[in-house]
N, C-alpha and C positions, 0 to 999 in steps of 0.2 A: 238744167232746165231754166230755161230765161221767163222772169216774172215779169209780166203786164203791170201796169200801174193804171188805176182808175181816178180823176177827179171827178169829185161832186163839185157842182157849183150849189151856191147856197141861195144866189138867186137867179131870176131872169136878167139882170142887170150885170151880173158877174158874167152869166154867159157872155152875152150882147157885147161887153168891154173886150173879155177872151177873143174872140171870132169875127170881131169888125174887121180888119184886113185879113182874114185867113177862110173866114168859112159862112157859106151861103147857105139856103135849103130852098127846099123846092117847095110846093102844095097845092093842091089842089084849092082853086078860087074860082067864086063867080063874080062876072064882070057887075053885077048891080051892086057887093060887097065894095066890092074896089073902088067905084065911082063916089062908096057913101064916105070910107074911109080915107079916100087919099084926092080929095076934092081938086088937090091943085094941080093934079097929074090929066094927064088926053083923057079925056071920057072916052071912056068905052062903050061898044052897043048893049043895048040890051041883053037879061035873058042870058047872057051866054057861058059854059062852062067851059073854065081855063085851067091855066097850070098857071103859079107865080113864083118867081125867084126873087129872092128877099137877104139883105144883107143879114147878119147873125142878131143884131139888132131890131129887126123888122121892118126896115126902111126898104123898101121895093124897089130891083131892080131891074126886072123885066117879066111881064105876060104874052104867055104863045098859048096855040091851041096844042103844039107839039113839046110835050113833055121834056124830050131826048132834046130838042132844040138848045132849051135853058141849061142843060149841062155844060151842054158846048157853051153856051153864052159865059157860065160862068168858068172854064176854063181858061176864055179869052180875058177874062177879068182876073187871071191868078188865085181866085178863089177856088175850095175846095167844095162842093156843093153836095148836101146830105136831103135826102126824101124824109119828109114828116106827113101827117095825118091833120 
């Protein structure tokens, strides 16, 4: 029987360091969130709800309306991309 190995990270920042070239996540975001948070990025319209793709770190790398889209984006990017809440 072959045993799994689980890591805890101990924090966000360990995460972040782990996953910065290996792994992305997706989430659900509204575009007024995005515009407040990442001021220096395309303002986006109003109102609207998206999906964001987000380096492990949280640094964002691309918004669709199409969920499935951003996987693909991120496989084009060699990243491994995980769904969070």
């Amino acid at each position: 029987m072959e045993k799994n190995t689980v890591r805890l990270f101990s924090s966000q920042m360990d995460f972040a360091t782990f996953g910065k070239n290996a792994i992305a996540y997706v989430r659900p975001v509204n575009s007024d969130d995005m515009n407040a948070r990442f001021p220096e990025k395309a303002e986006l319209p109003e109102g609207l709800d998206l999906w964001g793709l987000f380096h492990a770190d949280g640094t964002p790398l691309a918004v669709s309306d199409e969920r499935a889209s951003l996987f693909d984006n991120a496989e084009e990017l060699d990243l491994m991309a995980v769904e969070t809440q």
